[in-house]
C-alpha atoms as one frame of an Amber mdcrd trajectory, in Angstrom:
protein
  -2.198  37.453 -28.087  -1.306  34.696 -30.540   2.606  34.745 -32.196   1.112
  36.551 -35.190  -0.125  39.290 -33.607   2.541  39.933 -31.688   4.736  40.348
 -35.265   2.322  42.208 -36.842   2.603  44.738 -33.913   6.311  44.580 -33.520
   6.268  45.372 -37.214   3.918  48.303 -36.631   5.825  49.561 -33.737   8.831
  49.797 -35.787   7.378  51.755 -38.115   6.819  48.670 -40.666   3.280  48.372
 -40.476   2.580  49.187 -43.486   4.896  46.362 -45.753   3.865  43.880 -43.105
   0.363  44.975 -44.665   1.901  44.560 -48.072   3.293  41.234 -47.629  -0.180
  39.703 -45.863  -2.095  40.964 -48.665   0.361  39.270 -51.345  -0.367  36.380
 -49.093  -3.674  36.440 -49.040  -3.658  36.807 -53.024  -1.640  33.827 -53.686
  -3.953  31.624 -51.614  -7.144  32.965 -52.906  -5.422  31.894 -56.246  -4.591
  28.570 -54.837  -8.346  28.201 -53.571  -9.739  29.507 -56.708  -7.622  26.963
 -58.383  -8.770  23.849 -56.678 -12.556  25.297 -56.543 -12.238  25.044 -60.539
 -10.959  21.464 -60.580 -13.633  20.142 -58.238 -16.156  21.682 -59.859 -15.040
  19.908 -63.517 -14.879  16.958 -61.143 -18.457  16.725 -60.196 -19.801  17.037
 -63.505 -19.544  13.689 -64.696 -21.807  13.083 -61.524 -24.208  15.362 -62.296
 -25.032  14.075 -65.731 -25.185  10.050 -64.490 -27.709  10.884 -61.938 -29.332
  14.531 -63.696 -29.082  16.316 -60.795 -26.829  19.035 -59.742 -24.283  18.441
 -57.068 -25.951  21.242 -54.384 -29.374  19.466 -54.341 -27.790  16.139 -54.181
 -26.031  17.064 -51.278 -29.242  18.702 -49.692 -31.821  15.166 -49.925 -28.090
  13.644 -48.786 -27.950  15.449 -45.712 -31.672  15.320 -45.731 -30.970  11.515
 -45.145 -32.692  11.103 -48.970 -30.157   9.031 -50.396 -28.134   5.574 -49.495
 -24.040   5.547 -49.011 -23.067   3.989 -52.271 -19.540   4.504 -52.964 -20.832
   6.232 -56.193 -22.549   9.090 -53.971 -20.169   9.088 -50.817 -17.127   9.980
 -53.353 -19.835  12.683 -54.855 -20.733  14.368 -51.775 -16.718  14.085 -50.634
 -15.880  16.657 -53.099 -19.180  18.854 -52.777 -17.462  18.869 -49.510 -14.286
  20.148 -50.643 -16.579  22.661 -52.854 -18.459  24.265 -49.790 -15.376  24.360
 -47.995 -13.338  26.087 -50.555 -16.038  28.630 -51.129 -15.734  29.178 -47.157
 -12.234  29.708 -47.599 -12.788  32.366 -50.599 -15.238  34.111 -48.800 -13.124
  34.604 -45.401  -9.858  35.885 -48.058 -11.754  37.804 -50.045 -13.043  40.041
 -46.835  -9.759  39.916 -45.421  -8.505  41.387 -48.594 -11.209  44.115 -48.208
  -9.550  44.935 -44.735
């Protein structure tokens, strides 16, 4: 049982459960904000990308993987933040269910 646990069920044993439950969900809130947040500016970041080379970012980064394309700087900085877009929609996805909960 990992530290967390073991305060979420102190909290529940005590009769708290409930405003522990409170308090993750505010949690959770204020990071999917966060995540939403930085999704947004990446996004707006690989648009000057997608008009040089008139191509959106996911099918660049499919013939990338694909081993399609070189490594020019121009395209490694590209599929860097695609990166950062996949894994902030990861993140979104995983607080959005636990929000569900």
């Amino acid at each position: 049982m990992t530290a967390l646990q073991k305060k979420i069920e102190a909290m529940e044993k005590i009769g708290a459960g409930p405003l522990a439950d409170q308090a993750l969900r505010k949690l959770i809130r204020l990071h999917l904000q966060k995540y939403e947040k930085q999704l947004e500016e990446v996004l707006k970041a690989l648009e000057p990308f997608e008009k040089q080379y008139h191509m959106n970012s996911e099918e660049r980064h499919r013939r990338f993987m694909a081993g399609e394309l070189g490594d020019a700087a121009d395209i490694m900085e590209w599929m860097g933040l695609y990166d950062n877009v996949l894994l902030y929609r990861e993140r979104i996805a995983t607080l959005r269910t636990a929000a569900e909960a």
